[in-house]
Every structure is written in structure tokens, then in C-alpha cells.
C-alpha positions in Angstrom: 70.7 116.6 84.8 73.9 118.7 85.3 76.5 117.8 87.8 76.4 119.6 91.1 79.4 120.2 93.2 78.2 120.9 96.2 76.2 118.0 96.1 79.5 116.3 95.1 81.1 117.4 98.3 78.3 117.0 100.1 78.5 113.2 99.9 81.9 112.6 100.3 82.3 111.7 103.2 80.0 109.2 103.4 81.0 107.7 99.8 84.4 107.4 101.3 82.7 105.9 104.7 81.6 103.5 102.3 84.9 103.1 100.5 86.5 101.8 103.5 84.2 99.0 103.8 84.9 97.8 100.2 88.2 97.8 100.8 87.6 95.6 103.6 85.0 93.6 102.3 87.7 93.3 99.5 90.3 92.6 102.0 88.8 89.6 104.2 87.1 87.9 101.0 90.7 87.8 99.4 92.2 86.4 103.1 90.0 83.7 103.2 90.5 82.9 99.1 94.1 82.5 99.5 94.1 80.2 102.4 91.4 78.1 101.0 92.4 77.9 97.7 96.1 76.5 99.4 93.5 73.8 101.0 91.5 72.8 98.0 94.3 72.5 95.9 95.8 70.4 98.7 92.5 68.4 99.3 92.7 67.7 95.4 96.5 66.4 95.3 95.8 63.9 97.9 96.0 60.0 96.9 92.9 59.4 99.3 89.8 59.6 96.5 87.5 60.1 99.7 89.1 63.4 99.9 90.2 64.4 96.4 86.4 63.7 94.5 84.3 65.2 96.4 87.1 68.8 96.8 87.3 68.2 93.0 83.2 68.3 92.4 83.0 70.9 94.9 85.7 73.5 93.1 84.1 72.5 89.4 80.6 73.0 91.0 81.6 76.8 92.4 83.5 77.8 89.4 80.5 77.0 87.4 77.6 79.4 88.8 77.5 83.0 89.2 78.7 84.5 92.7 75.3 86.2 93.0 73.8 83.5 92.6 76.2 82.1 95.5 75.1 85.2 97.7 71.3 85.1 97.1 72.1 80.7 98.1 74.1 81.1 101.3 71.8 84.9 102.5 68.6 83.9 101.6 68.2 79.8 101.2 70.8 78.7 104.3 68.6 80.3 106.8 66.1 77.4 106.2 68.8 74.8 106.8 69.4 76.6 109.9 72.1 78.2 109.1 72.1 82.4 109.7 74.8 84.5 108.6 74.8 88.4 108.8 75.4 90.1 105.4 78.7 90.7 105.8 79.6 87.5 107.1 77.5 85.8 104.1 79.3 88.1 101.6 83.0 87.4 103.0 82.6 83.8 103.0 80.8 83.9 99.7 83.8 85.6 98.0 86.3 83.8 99.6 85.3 80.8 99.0 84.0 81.7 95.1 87.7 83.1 94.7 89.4 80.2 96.8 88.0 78.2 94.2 89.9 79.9 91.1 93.1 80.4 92.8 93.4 76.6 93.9 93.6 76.4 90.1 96.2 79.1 90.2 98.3 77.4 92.8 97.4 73.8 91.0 98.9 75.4 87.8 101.8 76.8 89.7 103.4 73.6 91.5 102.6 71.8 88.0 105.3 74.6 86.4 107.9 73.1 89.4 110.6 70.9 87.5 109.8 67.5 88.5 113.5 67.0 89.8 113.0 68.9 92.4 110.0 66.8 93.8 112.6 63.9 92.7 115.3 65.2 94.7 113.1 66.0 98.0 112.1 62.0 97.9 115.8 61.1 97.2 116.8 63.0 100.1 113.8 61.4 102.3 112.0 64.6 102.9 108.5 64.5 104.8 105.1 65.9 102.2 105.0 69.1 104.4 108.8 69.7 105.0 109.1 69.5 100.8 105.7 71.5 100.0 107.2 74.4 102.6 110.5 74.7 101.8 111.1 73.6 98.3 108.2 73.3 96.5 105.8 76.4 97.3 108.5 78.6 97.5 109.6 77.9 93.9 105.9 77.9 92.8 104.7 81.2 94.8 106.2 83.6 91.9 104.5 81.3 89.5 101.1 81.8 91.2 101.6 85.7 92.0 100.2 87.2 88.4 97.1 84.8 89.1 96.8 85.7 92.6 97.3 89.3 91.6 94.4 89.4 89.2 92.3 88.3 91.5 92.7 90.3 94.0 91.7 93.2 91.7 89.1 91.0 90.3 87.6 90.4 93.9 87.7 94.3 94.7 85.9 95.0 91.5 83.1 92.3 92.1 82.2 94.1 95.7 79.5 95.9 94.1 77.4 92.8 94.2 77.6 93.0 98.0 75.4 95.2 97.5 72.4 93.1 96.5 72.2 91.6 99.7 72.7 95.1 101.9 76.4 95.1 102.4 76.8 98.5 103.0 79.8 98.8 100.4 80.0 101.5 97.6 77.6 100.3 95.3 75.0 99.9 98.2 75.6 103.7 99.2 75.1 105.4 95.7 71.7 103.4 95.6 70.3 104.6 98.7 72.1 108.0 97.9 70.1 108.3 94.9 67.3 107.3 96.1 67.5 110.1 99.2 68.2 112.8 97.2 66.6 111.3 93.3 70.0 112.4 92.2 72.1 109.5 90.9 74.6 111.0 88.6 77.1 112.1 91.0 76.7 108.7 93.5 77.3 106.5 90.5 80.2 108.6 89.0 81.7 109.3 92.8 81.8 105.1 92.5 83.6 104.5 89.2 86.0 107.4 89.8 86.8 105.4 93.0 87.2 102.1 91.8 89.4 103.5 89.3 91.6 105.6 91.3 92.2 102.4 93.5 92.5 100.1 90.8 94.8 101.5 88.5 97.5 101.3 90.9 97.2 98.2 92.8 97.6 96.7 89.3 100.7 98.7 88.5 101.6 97.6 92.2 100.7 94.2 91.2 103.2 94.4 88.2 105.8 95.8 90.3 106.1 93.1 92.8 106.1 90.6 90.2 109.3 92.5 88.5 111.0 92.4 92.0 110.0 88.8 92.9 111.4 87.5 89.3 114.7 89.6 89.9 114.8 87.8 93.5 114.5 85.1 92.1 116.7 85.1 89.5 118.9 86.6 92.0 118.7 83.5 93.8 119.6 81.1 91.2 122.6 82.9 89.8 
């Protein structure tokens, strides 16, 4: 099968249709990571064991199965607990919540690489929990997190594609039913990792970027 052009062109605009929705899907699913992974690593650092196990179980229990596996459970098995999500609202919450999970390890990792005096000094000075976790402690920690964060995000982007398997019409789900309208497949499939590519080459070099500035900043800061 030779490539065809036209048939290239042809199918643009819907492949970049498409495109937009992966960047959102991409988008929301990182939102919701990054605020829940703040909670679950908070649920985790609580004294309260009520609290802390069960958080604990949970984030072990995600980060040890597959996310499609987490897609087919929470599209096709909640719906006979009574619980009926739309395919995009199953796949948002599935990816957040998947990715919440890993960077609650980032952000667990990150306030471990905060000098203990500092913690020290807020109790010293009679600070409240939240007062020291907002202004001392996660700002110091937040340029700790950000290459973990960072690779997740592109991580998250590139993991779209199993949207697709529960009909999230993403990029992955548009070559398929582009191939089979036209029983051409070479172009759809190449349009998609030509795309991926283009958009994830430099949101890493991005990535790397804001690191550079935020260590500067920081170091800025200190000096």
C-alpha cells in the first residue's frame, strides 16, 4: 500500500478535530491527578490510621493494575453498582485518578527531600499544619516534584490512545474508524504518531526549560 496525499489531506481536518480532544482529554485527566495526588499524599501523612491505611491500600492497589484494566472496571462493571459515567467522564476520572496515584508518590518524595529544620523551625515558631505546608514547606518541595510531575504529564498525553477502547473519540479512536471507512490505515496511523510526536517533543523540551528557570529561581532566592 503506497501513501496517498490527497487522502492525507483529505483527513486532516478531522485528525486534528480529533487532536484537540486528546489534548483535552490529556488536559482534564492531568487537572484532576495533580489535585488528588496533593490529597492522597496528604490522606497518607495524617497521624489518624482511619485515614492513612485505607489512602495507603487504595494508592498501592491503583498503582498495581493496568489503567485499561481501570477503564474497562469503572465503563463497563460500575454501571451495575449503579453508577453510569459517559465515556469521557469515565476516561477523565480514570486517568486522573491512575496518575493522582503516582504523583502523590512524587509529591511524597518531594516534601521527604525538605531539610527537616525547616519543619523544625515552623513548630518552633508555632506555625499551624496548613500555614507551614503552604508557605514553607510546598513551596520548597514544588521544584523537587516538577521533573516527576513533568513526566507525567507527557506520560498521561501519551497513554490517551487507550481512551480509545472505550469510544473516547480521541486520536487513536479516529484512525480506527478512519481505517475502517476508507480500509486504508497507513496514513490514519502515521497521521497519529507524527502527531504525538510533534506535540511531544517539545512539551518535554518545555518541560526541561521550566525546570532550568525554576532551579535558577530558586537558587536566586537563596543567594
Amino acid at each position: 500500500m503506497e501513501w496517498r496525499w490527497e487522502f492525507a489531506w483529505e483527513i486532516l481536518p478531522r485528525m486534528l478535530w480529533a487532536t484537540g480532544n486528546t489534548l483535552l482529554a490529556a488536559g482534564v485527566g492531568y487537572t484532576i491527578a495533580v489535585v488528588l495526588g496533593l490529597v492522597l499524599m496528604l490522606g497518607q501523612r495524617t497521624p489518624y490510621r482511619l485515614i492513612n491505611m485505607p489512602v495507603r491500600e487504595l494508592v498501592e492497589f491503583v498503582r498495581s493494575t493496568p489503567l485499561l484494566v481501570q477503564l474497562f472496571f469503572v465503563f463497563f462493571v460500575a454501571p451495575q453498582f449503579g453508577i453510569k459515567l459517559s465515556a469521557w467522564t469515565a476516561g477523565m476520572l480514570t486517568i486522573g485518578l491512575h496518575f493522582g496515584t503516582y504523583l502523590s508518590e512524587v509529591y511524597r518524595g518531594a516534601l521527604e527531600g525538605v531539610p527537616k529544620s525547616q519543619w523544625e523551625a515552623c513548630r518552633a515558631l508555632n506555625f499551624t499544619t496548613g500555614y507551614t505546608y503552604r508557605r514553607v514547606i510546598l513551596p520548597q518541595a514544588f521544584p523537587i516534584a516538577l521533573p516527576g510531575m513533568g513526566n507525567y504529564l507527557v506520560g498521561i498525553f501519551k497513554d490517551t490512545p487507550l481512551l480509545a477502547t472505550i469510544g473516547v473519540a480521541e486520536l487513536m479512536h479516529t484512525a480506527n474508524a478512519l481505517g475502517a471507512e476508507t480500509y486504508r490505515y497507513l496514513e490514519p496511523y502515521t497521521m497519529v504518531g507524527f502527531i504525538f510526536l510533534i506535540i511531544s517533543l517539545p512539551t518535554a523540551m518545555g518541560l526541561r526549560r521550566l525546570e532550568a528557570a525554576v532551579a535558577r529561581a530558586q537558587g536566586n532566592t537563596r543567594h
